[in-house]
Gaussian input, Z-matrix of N, CA and C with variables (Angstrom, degrees):
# hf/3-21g

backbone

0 1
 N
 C     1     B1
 C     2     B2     1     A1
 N     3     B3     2     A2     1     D1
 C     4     B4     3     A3     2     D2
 C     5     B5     4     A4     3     D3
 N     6     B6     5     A5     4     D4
 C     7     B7     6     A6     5     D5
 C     8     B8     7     A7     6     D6
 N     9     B9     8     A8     7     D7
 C    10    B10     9     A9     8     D8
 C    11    B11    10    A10     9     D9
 N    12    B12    11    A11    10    D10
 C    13    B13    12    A12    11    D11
 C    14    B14    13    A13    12    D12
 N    15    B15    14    A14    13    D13
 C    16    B16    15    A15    14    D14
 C    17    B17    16    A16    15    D15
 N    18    B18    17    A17    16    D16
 C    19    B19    18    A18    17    D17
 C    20    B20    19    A19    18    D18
 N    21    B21    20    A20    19    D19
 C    22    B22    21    A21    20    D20
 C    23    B23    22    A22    21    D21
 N    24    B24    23    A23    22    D22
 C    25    B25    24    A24    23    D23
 C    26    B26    25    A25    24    D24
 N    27    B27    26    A26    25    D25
 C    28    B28    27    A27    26    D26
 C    29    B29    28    A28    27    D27
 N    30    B30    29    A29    28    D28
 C    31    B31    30    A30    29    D29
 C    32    B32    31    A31    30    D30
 N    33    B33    32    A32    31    D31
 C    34    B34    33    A33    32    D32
 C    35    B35    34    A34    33    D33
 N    36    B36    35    A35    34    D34
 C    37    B37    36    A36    35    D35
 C    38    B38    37    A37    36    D36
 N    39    B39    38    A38    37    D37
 C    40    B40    39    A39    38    D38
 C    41    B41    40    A40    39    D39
 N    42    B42    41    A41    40    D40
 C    43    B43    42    A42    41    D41
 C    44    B44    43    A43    42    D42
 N    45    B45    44    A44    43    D43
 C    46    B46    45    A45    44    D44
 C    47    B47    46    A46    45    D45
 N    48    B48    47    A47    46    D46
 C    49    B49    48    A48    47    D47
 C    50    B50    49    A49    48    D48
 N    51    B51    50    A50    49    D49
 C    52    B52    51    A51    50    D50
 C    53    B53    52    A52    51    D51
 N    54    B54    53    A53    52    D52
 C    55    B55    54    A54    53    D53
 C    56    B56    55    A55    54    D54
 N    57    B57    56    A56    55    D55
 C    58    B58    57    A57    56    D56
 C    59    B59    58    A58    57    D57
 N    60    B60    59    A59    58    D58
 C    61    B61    60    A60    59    D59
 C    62    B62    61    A61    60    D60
 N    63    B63    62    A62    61    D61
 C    64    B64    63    A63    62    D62
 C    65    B65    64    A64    63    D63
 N    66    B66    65    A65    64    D64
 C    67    B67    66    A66    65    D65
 C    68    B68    67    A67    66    D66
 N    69    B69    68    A68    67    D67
 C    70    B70    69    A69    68    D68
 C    71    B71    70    A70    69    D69
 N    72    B72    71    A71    70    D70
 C    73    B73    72    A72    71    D71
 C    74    B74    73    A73    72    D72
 N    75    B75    74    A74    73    D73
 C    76    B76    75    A75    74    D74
 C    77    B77    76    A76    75    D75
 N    78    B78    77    A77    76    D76
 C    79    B79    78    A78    77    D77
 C    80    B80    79    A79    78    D78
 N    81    B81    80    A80    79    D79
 C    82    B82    81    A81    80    D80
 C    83    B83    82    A82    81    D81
 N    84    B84    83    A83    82    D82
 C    85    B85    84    A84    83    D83
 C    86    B86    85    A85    84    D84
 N    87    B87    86    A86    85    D85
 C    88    B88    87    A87    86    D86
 C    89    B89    88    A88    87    D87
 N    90    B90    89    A89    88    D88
 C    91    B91    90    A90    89    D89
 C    92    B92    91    A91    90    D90
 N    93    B93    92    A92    91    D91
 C    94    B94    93    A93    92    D92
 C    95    B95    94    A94    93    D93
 N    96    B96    95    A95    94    D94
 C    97    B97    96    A96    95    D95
 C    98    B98    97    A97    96    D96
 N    99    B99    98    A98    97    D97
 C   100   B100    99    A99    98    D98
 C   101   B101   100   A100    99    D99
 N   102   B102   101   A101   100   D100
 C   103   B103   102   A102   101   D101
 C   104   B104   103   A103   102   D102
 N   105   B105   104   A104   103   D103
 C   106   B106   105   A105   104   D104
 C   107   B107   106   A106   105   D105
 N   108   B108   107   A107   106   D106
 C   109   B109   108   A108   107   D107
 C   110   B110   109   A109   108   D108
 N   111   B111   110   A110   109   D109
 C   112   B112   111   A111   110   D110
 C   113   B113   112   A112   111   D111
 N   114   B114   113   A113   112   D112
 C   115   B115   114   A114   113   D113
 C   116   B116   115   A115   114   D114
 N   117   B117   116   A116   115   D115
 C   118   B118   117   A117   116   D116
 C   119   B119   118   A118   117   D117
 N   120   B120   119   A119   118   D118
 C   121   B121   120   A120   119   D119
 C   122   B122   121   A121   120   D120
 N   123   B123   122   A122   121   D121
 C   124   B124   123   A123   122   D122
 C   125   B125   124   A124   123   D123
 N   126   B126   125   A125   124   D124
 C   127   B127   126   A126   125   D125
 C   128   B128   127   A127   126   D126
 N   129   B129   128   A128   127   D127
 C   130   B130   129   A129   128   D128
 C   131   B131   130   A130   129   D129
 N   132   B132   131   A131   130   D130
 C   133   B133   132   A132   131   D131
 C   134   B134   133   A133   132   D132
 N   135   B135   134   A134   133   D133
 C   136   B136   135   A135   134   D134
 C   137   B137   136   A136   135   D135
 N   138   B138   137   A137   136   D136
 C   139   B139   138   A138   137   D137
 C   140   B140   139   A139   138   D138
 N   141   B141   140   A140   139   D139
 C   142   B142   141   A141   140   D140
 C   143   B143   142   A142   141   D141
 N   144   B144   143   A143   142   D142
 C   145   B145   144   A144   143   D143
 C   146   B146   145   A145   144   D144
 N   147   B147   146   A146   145   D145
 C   148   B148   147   A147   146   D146
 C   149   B149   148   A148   147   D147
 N   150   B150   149   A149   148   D148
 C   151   B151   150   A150   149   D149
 C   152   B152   151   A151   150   D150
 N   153   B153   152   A152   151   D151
 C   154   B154   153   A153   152   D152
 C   155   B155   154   A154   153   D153

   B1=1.4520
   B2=1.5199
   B3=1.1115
   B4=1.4370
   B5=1.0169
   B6=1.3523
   B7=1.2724
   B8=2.0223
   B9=1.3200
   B10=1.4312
   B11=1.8124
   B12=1.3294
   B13=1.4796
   B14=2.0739
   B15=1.6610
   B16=1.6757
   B17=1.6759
   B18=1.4161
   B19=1.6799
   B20=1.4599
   B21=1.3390
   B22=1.6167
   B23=1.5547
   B24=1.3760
   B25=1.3818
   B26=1.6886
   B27=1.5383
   B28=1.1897
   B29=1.4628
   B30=1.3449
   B31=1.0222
   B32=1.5576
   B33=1.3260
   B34=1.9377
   B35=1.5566
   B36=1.1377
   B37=1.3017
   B38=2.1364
   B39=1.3359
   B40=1.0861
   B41=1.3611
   B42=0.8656
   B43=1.7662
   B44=1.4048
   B45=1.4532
   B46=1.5161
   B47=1.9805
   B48=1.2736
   B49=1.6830
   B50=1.6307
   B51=1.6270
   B52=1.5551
   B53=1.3944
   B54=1.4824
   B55=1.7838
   B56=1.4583
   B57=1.1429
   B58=1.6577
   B59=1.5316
   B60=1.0052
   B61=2.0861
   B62=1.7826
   B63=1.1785
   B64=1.4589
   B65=1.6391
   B66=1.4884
   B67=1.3794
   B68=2.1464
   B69=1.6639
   B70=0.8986
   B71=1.8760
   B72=1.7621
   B73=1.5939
   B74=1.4189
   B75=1.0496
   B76=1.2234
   B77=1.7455
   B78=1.1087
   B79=1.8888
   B80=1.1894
   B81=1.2804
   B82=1.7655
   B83=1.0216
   B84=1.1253
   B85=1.7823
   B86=1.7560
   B87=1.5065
   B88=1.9806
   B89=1.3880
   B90=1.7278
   B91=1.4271
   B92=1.3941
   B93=1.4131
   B94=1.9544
   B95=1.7113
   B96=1.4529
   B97=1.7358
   B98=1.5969
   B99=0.7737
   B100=1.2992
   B101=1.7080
   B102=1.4647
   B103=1.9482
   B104=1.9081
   B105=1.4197
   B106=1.8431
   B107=1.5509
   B108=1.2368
   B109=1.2807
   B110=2.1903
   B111=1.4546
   B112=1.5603
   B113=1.2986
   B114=1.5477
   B115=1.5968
   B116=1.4340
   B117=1.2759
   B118=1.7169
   B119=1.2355
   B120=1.3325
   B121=1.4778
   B122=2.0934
   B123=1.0586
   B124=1.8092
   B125=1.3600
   B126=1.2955
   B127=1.5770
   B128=1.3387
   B129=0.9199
   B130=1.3864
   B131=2.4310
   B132=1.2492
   B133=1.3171
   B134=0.9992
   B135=1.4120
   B136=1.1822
   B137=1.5078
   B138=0.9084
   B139=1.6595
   B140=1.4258
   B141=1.4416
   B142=1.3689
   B143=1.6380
   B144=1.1840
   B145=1.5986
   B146=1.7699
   B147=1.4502
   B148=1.1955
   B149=1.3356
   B150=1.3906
   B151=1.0061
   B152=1.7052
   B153=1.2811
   B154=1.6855
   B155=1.4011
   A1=108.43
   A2=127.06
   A3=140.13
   A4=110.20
   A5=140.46
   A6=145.98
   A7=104.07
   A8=91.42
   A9=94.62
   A10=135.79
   A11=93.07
   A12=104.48
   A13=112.64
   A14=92.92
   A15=95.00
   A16=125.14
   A17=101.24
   A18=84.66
   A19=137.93
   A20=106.64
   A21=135.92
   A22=103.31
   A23=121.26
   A24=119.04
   A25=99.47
   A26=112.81
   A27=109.85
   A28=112.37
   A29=153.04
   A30=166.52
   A31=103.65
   A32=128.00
   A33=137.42
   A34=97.10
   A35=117.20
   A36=88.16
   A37=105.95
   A38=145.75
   A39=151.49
   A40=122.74
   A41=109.66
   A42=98.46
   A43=135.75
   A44=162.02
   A45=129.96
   A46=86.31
   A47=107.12
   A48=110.11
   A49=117.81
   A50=85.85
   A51=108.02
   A52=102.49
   A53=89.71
   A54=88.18
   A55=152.88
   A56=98.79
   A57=103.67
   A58=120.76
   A59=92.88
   A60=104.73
   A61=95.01
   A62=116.24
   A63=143.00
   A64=102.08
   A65=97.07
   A66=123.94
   A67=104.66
   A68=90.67
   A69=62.41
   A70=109.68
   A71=77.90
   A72=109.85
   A73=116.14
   A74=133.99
   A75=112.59
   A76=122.40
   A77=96.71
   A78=107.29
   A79=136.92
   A80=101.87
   A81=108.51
   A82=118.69
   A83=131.30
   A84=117.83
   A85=98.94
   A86=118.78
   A87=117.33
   A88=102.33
   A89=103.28
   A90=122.11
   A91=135.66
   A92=99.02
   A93=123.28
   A94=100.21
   A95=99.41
   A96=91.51
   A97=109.98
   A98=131.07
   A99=134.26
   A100=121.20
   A101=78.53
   A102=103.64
   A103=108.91
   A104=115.10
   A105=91.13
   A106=124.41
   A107=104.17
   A108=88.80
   A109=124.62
   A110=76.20
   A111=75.47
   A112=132.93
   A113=105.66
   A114=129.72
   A115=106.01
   A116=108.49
   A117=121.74
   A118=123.62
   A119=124.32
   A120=139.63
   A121=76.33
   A122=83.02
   A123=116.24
   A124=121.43
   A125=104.39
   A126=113.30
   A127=143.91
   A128=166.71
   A129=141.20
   A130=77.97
   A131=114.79
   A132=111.37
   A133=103.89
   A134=141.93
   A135=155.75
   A136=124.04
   A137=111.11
   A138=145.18
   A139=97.12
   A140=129.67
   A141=124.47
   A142=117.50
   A143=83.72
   A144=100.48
   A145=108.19
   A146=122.86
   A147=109.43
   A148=123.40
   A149=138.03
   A150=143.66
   A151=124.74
   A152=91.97
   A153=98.47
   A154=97.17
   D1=134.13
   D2=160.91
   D3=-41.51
   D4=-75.38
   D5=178.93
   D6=-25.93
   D7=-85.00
   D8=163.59
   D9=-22.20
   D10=-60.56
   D11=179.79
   D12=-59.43
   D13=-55.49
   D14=163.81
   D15=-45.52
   D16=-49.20
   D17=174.79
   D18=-84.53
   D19=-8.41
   D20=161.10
   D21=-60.13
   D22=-25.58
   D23=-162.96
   D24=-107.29
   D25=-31.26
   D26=175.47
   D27=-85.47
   D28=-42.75
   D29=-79.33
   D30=-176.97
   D31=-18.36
   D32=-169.44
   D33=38.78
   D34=-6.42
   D35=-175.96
   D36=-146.12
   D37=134.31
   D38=147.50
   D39=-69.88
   D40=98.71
   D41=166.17
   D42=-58.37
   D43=171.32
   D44=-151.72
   D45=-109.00
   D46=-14.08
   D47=176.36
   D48=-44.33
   D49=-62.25
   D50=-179.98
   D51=-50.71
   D52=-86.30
   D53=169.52
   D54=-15.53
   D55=-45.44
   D56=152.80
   D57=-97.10
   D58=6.02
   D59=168.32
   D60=-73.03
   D61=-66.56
   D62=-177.31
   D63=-31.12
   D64=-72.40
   D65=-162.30
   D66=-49.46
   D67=-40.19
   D68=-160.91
   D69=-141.49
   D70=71.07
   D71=-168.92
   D72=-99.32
   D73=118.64
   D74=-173.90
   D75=-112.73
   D76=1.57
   D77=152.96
   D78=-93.46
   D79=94.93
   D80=-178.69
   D81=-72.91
   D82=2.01
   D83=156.57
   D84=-63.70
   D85=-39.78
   D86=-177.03
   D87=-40.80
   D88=-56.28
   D89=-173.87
   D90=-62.42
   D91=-31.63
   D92=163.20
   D93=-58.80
   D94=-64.62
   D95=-166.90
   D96=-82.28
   D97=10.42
   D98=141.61
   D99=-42.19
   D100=-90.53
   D101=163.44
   D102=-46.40
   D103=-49.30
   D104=171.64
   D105=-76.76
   D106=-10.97
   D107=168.77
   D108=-122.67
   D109=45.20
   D110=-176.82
   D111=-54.80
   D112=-28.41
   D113=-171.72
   D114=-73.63
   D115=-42.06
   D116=163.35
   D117=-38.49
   D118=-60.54
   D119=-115.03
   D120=-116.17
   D121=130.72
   D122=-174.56
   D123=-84.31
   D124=-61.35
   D125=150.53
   D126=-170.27
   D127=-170.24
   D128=-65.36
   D129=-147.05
   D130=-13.28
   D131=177.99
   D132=-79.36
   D133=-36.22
   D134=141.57
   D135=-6.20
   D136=-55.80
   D137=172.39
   D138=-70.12
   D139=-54.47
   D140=177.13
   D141=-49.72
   D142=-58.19
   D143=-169.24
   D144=-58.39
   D145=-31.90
   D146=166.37
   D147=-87.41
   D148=-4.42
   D149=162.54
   D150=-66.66
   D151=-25.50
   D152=-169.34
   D153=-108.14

């Protein structure tokens, strides 16, 4: 998944939390604004907080 691969690349590292946050999300608007604001997004709590 893209999503995935981008924050592995920003971040060196995924945690398996996120990861199965990702995996197994099923609103892609969570997943859209994720992906538009990747350049933004600071770190990885960030990512929590829109997932949940």
């Amino acid at each position: 998944m893209t999503l995935k691969y981008l924050l592995k690349k920003k971040f060196k590292e995924l945690p398996k939390e996120i990861e199965e946050k990702i995996n197994n999300c099923n609103d892609l608007n969570k997943l859209d604004l994720i992906i538009d604001n990747i350049f933004d997004i600071s770190n990885l709590d960030e990512i929590n907080k829109i997932l949940n």
